[in-house]
C-alpha positions in Angstrom: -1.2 19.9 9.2 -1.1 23.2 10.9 2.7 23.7 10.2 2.5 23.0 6.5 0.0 25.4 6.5 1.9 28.1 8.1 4.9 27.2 5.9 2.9 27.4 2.9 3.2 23.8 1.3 0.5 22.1 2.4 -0.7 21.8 -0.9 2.5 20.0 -2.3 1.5 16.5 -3.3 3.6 13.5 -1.7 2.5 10.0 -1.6 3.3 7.6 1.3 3.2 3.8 2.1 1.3 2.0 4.3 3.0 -0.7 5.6 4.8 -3.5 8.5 8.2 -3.9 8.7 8.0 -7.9 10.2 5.6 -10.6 10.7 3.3 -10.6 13.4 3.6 -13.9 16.1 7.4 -14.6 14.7 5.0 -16.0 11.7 5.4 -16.4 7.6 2.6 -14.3 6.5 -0.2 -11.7 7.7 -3.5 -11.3 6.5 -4.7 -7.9 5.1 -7.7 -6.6 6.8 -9.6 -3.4 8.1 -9.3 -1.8 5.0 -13.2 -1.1 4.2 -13.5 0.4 7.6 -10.2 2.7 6.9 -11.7 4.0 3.8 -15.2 4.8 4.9 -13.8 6.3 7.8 -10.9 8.7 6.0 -14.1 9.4 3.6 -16.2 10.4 6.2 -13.5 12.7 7.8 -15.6 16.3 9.2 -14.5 18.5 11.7 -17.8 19.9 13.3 -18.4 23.3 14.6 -17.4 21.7 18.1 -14.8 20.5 17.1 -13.3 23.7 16.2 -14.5 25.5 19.0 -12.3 22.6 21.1 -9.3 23.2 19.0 -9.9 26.7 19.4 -9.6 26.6 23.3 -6.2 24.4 23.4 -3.2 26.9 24.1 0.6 25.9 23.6 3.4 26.7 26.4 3.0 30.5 25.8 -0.4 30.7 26.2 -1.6 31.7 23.0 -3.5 29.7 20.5 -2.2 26.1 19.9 -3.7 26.3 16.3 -4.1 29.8 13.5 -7.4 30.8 12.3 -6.7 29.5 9.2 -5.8 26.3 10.3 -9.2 25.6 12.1 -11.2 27.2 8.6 -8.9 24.2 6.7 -10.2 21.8 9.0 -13.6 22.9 8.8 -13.5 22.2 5.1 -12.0 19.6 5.1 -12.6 16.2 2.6 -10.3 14.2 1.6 -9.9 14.7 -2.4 -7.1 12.5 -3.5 -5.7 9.0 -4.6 -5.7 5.5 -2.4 -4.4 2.1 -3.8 -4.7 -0.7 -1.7 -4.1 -4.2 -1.3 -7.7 -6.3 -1.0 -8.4 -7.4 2.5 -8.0 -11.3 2.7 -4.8 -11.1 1.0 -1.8 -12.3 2.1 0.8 -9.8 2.5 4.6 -9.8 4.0 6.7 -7.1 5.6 7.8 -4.3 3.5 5.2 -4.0 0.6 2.6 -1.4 0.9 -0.5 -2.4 1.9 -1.7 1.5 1.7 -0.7 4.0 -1.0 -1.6 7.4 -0.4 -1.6 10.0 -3.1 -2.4 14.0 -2.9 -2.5 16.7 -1.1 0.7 16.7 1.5 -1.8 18.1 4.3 -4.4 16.0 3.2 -2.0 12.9 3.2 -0.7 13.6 6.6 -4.2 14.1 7.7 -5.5 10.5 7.4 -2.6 8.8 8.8 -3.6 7.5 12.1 -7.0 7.1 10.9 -5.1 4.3 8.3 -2.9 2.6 10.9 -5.0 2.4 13.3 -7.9 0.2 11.6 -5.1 -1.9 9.5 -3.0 -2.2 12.0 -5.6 -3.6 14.6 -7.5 -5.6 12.2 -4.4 -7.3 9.9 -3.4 -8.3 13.4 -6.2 -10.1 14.3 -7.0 -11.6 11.2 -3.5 -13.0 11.2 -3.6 -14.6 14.6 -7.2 -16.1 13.2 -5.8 -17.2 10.1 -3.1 -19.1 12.5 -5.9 -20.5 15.1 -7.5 -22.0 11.8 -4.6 -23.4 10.3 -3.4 -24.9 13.7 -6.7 -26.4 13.9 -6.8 -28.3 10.8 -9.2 -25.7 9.1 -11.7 -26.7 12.0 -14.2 -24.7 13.3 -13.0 -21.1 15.5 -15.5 -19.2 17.3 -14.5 -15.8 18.5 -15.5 -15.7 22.0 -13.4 -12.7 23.0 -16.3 -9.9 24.0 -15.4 -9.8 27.6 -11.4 -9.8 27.4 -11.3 -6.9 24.3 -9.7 -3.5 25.1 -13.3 -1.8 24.8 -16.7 -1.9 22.8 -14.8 -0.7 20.0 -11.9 -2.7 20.1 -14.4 -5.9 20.4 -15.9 -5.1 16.8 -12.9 -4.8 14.7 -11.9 -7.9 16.4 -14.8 -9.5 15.7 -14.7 -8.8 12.1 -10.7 -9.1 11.9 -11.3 -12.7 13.5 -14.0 -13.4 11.2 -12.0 -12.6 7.9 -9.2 -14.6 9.1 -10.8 -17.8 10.2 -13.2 -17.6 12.7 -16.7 -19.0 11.8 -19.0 -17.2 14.8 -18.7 -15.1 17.6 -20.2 -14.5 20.6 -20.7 -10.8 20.0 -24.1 -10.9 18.9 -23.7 -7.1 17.7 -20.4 -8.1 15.4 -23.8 -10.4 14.1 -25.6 -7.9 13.2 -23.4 -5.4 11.7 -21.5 -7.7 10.5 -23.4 -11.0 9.9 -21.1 -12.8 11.4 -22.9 -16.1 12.9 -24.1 -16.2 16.7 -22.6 -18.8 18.6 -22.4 -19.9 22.4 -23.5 -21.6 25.5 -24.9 -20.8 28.9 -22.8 -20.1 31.2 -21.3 -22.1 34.9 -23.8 -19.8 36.7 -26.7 -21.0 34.7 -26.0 -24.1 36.2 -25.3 -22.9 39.4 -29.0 -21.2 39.8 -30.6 -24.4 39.5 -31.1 -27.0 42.4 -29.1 -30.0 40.2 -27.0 -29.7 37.2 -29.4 -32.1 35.5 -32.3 -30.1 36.2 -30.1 -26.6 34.7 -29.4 -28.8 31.6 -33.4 -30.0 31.3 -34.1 -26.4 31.1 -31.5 -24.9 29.2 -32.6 -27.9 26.3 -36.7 -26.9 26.8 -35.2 -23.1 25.9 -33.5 -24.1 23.2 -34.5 -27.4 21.9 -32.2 -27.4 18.5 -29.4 -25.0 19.9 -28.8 -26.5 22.8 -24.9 -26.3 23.8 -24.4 -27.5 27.0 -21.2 -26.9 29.5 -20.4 -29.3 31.5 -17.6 -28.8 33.6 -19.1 -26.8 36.5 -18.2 -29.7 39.1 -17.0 -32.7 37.1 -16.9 -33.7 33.6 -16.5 -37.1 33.5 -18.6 -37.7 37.0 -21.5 -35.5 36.4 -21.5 -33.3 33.6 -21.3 -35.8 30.8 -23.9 -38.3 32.0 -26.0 -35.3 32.7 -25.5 -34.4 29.3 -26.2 -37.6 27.9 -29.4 -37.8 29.8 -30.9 -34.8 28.7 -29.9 -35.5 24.5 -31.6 -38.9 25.1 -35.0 -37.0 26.3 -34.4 -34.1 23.5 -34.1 -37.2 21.1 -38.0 -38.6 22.4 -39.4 -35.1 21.7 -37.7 -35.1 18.1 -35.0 -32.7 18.7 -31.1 -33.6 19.0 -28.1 -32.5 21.6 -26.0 -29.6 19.1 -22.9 -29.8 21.4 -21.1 -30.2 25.0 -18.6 -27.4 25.9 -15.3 -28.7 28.3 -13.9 -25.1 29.7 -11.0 -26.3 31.7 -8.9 -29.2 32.6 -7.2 -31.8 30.5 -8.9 -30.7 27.0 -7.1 -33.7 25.1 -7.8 -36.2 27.2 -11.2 -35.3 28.3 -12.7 -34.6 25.0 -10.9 -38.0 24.2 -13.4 -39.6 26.9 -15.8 -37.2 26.1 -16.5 -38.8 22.5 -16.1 -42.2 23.6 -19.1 -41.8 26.3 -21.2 -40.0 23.7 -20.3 -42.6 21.1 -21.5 -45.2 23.1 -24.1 -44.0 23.9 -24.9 -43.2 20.5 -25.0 -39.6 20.5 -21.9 -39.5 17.8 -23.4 -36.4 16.0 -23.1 -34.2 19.3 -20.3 -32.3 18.7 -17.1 -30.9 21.3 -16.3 -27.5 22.0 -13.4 -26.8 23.7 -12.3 -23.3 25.6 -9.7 -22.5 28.3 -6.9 -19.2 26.9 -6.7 -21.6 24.2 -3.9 -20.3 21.2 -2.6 -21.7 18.4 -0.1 -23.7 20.1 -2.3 -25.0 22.8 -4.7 -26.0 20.1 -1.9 -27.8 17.9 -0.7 -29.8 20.9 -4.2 -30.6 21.6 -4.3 -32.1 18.0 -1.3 -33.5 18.4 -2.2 -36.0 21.5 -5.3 -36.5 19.7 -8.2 -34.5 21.4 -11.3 -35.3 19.9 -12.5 -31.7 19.4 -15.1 -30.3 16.9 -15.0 -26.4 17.7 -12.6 -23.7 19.1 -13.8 -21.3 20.9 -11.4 -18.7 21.4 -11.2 -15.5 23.6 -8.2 -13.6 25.1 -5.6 -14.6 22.9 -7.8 -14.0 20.0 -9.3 -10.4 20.1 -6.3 -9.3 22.2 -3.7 -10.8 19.5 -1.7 -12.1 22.3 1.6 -14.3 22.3 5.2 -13.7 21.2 5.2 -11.2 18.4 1.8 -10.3 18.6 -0.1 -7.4 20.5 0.5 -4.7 17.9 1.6 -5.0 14.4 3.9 -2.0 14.2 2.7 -1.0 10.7 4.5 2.4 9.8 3.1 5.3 7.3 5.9 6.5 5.3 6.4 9.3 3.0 8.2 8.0 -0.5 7.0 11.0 -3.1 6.9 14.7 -2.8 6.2 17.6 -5.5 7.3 14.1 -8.2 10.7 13.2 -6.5 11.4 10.4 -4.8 11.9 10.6 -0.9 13.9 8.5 1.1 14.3 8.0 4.8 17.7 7.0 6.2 18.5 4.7 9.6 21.6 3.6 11.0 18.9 0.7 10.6 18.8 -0.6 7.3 15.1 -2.3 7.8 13.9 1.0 8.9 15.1 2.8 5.8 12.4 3.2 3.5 11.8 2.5 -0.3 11.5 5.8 -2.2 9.1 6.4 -5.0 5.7 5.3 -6.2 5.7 1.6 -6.5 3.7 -1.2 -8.3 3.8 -4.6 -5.5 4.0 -8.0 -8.3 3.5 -11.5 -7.0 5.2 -14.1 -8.6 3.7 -17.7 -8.7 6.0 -21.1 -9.4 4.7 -24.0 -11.8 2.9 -25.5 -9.0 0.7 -22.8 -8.1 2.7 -21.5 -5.3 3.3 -17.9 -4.1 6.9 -17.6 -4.8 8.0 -14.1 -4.6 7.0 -10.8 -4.4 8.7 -7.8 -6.2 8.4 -3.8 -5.3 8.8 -1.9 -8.9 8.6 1.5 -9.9 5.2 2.5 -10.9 6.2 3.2 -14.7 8.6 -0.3 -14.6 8.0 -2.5 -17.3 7.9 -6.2 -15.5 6.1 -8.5 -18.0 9.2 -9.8 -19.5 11.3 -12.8 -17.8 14.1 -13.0 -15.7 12.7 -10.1 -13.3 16.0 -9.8 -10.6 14.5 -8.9 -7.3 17.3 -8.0 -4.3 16.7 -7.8 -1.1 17.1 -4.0 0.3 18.2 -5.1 3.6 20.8 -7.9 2.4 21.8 -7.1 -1.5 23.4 -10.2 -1.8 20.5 -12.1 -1.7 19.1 -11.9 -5.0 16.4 -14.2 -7.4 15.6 -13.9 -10.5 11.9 -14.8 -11.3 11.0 -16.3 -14.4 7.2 -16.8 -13.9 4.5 -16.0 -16.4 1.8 -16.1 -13.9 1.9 -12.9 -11.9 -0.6 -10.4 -10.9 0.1 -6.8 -9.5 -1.5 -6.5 -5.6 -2.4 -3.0 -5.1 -5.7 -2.2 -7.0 -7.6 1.7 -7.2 -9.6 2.1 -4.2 -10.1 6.2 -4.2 -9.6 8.3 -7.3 -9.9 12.2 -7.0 -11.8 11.6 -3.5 -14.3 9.3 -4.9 -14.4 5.7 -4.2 -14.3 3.5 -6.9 -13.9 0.2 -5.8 -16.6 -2.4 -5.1 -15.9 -3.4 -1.5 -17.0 -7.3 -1.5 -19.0 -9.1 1.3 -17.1 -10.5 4.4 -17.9 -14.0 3.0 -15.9 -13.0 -0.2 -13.3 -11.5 1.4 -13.2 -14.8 3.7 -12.9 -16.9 0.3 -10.2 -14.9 -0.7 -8.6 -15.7 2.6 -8.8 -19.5 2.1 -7.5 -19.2 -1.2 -4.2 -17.0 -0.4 -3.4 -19.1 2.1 -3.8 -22.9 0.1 -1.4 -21.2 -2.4 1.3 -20.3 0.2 3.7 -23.5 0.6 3.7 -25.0 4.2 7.1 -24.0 4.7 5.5 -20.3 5.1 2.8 -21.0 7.4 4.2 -23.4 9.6 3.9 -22.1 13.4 7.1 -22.4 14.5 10.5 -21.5 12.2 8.5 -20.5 9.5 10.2 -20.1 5.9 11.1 -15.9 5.1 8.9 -15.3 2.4 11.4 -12.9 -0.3 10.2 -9.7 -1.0 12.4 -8.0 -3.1 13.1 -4.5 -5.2 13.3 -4.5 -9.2 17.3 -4.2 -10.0 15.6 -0.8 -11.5 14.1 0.7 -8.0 17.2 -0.9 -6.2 19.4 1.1 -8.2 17.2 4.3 -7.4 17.6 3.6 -4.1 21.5 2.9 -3.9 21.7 6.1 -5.8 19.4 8.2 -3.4 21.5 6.6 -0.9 25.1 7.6 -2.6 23.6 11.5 -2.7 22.3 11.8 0.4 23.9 14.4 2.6 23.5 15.2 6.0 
């Protein structure tokens, strides 16, 4: 910012993209998130008169002032004032179409940057690795019980609300329920039981606490030996007093096979409504291998691997800011890389839908293309040999106004909207693309029209 000021074009306008180059966890698909928070906090962007008196201390190698006078007087005026386009959060996006389209000011632009990435990033990452917990599950039930393993308070909300838009049902942050009304969920913990004389008598008082919430864990010394029958015990005496057992958590061991001998204990004993919870560094793997050997398991609850985004391909989601626009012309950035060249120009991001109601394509356009006809060619940028033509009538365009002339104008919807939305994406995206393992590549492509933009920009470029 403070070198476009000094060189005098920091009010040129530019537009740049928001967006990932490949799929998080070697997946199909990611789930949009965090953008609400990203707007409201670009929108609420001040520098206070501490700040600048900060700034004004920091000195570069010389010793003189890092940053000019007029620099810090810009910042302390600082509001956003121009254009975002965005795509919803619960939407399923792929690599390479913006997420983020920022219009204005080229200070103003380059201002909000990090401020973008670093709640989209964060968020789309976790509400992937949800969205994969959930499917692995068999759309079961996912708590988030990641408080204690986040990187930081902070870190632990967007998590919290990430996980929830993705596929988690509660949390265990009872903060991320009230801000963000996601539902409370746990259990006591092993050293409830271990401040009482007998497990039994821990569980009698845990159920007198909470007579209808009452979750108890019973692997503190043995599942099978004593934590079960325990358990049993006290459900019966809740059921004399009118009140029923809500669940039994298993938090290590064999999770298949003693949730297996878990139900068959509490069938028999006619207890079939009290459900299983299950935790342990469970993923999505662990969880469909679970399913696979047939554990008999009602809920997921889900830490480390879920508010830390863990596992192959996960841990950040690498989502770049680019600029694709200055002063009207189209920018390009070149690579020896051909994935990390970018896509110049303003662009429109249409997805295609096949006669069964499947996601089937999705096609980057220029912003004044014309794309309601048939037989739109899309080709891949990184491969142009591979090319489709999509015929499709039903199509809708993904990026939608968000802020127009520094005023939002888009109705953010409730998290349980945005969770719908989620659901929805994901029942129209074929199997083949959510799979765990060897997932289909969804195609994103360009319009022959912005390809031969491109391969143009390409042929002039000098360097």
């Amino acid at each position: 910012g403070a070198g476009y000021l000094e060189q005098g074009n920091a009010d040129d306008t530019a537009t740049f993209d928001l967006y990932f180059r490949h799929n998080p966890f070697r997946g199909g698909y990611a789930v949009a998130a965090g953008l609400e928070d990203a707007i409201h906090s670009v929108m609420s962007l001040r520098f206070s008169n501490e700040d600048i008196a900060f700034l004004k201390l920091l000195r570069g190698a010389s010793g003189s002032r890092l940053f000019s006078e007029a620099f810090l007087q810009c910042l302390s005026e600082f509001r956003f004032q121009g254009n975002i386009r965005a795509i919803p959060e619960g939407t399923v996006v792929f690599p390479n179409e913006p997420l983020v389209q920022v219009t204005g000011r080229l200070i103003e632009c380059q201002m909000v940057e990090t401020i973008l990435l670093c709640h989209i990033n964060f968020q789309t990452l976790v509400a992937t690795k949800a969205a994969r917990l959930w499917e692995a599950s068999g759309h079961g039930t996912v708590v988030e019980f990641g408080l204690r393993r986040a990187q930081g308070p902070d870190g632990a909300m967007r998590a919290c609300r990430g996980a929830y838009i993705g596929g988690a049902d509660g949390t265990s942050n009872v903060l991320g329920c009230a801000t963000f009304g996601v539902p409370a969920r746990g259990t006591h913990a092993h050293s409830w039981v271990q401040s009482f004389t007998t497990e039994l008598e821990a569980f009698r008082a845990y159920a007198r606490t909470f007579p209808d919430d009452c979750v108890l864990l019973v692997d503190t010394y043995d599942v099978l030996k004593s934590g079960l029958p325990n358990a049993i015990q006290v459900a019966k005496e809740l059921e004399q007093r009118g009140h029923r057992l809500a669940g039994i958590r298993i938090d290590s061991g064999d999770l298949a096979f003693l949730s297996q001998r878990a139900r068959e204990m509490l069938d028999r004993a006619g207890l079939d409504y009290v459900k299983i919870i299950v935790s342990n560094e469970l993923d999505e793997f662990i969880i469909a291998d679970i399913a696979d050997q047939g554990g008999k398991i009602d809920i997921w609850g889900v830490g480390t691997n879920l508010v830390t985004a863990g596992g192959e391909g996960g841990c950040a989601l690498g989502g770049v800011y680019k600029m694709v626009e200055h002063n009207g012309k189209p920018k390009i950035k070149l690579s020896s890389n051909p994935e990390k060249m970018t896509n110049p120009g303003i662009k429109k991001v249409w997805r295609f839908y096949d006669d069964q109601g499947y996601m089937e394509a999705d096609a980057l356009a220029q912003a004044s293309e014309d794309v309601s006809h048939p037989g739109i060619l899309i080709i891949d940028p990184n491969n142009p040999l591979r090319r489709k033509k999509l015929n499709s009538s039903r199509r809708v365009e993904l990026l939608t106004d968000i802020v127009m002339g520094g005023k939002i104008v888009y109705e953010f919807p409730p998290l349980d909207l945005v969770r719908t939305r989620r659901k929805e994406q994901l029942a129209h995206l074929h199997e083949s693309h959510r799979r765990l393992r060897n997932a289909h590549v969804y195609k994103v492509g360009l319009t022959r029209a912005l390809w031969q933009q491109k391969e143009q920009m390409l042929n002039q470029v000098t360097v």
